[in-house]
C-alpha positions as CSV (number, residue, x, y, z in Angstrom):
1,X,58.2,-31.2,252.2
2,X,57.3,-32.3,248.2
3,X,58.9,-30.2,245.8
4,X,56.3,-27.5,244.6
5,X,54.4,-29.0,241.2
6,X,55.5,-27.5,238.3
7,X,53.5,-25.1,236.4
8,X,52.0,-25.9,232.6
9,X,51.3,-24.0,229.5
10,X,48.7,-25.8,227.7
11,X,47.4,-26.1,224.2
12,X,43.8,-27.3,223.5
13,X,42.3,-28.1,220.5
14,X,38.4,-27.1,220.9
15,X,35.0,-28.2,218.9
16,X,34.8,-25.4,216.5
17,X,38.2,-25.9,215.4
18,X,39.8,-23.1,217.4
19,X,42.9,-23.4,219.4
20,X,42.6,-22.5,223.4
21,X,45.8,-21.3,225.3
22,X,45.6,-21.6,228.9
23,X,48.0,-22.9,232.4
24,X,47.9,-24.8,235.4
25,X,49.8,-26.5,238.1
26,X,47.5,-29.7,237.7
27,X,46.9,-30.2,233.8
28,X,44.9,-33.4,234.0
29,X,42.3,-31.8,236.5
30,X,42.6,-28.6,234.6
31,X,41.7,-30.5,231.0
32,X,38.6,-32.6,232.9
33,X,37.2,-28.9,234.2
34,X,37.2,-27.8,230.6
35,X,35.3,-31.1,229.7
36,X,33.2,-30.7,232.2
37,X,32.6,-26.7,232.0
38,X,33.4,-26.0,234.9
39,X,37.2,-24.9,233.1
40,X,37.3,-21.0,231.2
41,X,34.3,-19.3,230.0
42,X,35.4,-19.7,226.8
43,X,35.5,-23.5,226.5
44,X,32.1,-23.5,228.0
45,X,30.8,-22.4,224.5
46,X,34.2,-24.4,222.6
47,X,34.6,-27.7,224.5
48,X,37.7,-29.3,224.2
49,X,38.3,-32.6,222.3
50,X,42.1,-32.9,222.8
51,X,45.0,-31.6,224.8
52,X,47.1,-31.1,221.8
53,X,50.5,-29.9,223.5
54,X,51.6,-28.8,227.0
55,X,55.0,-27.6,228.5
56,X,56.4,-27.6,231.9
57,X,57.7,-24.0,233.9
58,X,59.6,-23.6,236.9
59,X,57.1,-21.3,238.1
60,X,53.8,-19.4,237.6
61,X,55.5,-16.1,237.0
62,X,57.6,-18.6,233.6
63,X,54.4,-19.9,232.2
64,X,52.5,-16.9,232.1
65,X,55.1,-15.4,230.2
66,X,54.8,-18.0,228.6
67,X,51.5,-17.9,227.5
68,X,51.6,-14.5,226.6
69,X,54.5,-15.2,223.7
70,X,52.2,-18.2,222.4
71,X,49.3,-16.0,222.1
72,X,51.3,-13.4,220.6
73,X,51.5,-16.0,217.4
74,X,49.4,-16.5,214.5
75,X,47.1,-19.5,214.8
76,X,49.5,-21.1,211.9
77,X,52.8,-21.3,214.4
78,X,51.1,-21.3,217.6
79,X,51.4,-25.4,218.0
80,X,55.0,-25.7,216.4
81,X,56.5,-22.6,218.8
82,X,54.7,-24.6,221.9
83,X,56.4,-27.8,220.7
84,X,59.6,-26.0,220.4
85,X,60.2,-24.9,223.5
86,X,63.8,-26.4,225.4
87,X,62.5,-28.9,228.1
88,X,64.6,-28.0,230.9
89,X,65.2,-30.1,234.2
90,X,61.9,-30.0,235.8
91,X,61.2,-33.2,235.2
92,X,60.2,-32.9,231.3
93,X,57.9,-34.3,229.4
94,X,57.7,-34.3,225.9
95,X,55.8,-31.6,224.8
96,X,53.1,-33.9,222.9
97,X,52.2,-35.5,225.6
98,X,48.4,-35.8,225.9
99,X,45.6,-36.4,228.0
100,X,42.8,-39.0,226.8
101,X,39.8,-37.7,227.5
102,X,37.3,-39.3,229.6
């Protein structure tokens, strides 16, 4: 049996400038949905144009937490405390790894 995927808090940069928080088990389907809009509601109206930072957690339970601390931050720090986060061993990537867009 595979290992379950590891879960992903994501950072997009979106059209109008603004920032969009959001996480997933399968970021580069997740990122094509929001280009697509078929993703959140939000970037329906705010497509994305890059995947600006993304972080691996052991489980969904981690990265919601997760998410929550990053949206608890003022736009200004909200990049730099996602690219802070300690990789641990779930097969990390660095944390600026990005998506091209199709």
């Amino acid at each position: 049996m595979d290992a379950p995927k590891p879960w992903h808090l994501y950072l997009l940069l979106c059209r109008n400038g603004s920032y969009y928080a959001g996480i997933t088990n399968d970021l580069e389907r997740r990122f094509q949905a929001h280009q697509r809009g078929t993703g959140a509601r939000y970037t329906r109206a705010n497509p994305p144009l890059e995947l600006l930072a993304s972080h691996p957690y052991v489980d969904r339970a981690a990265a919601s937490r997760a998410e929550w601390q990053l949206k608890q931050q003022p736009r200004a720090r909200k990049l730099a405390w996602l690219l802070a986060q300690p990789h641990d061993d779930i097969g990390s990537q660095p944390a600026d790894a990005s998506i091209t867009p199709a």
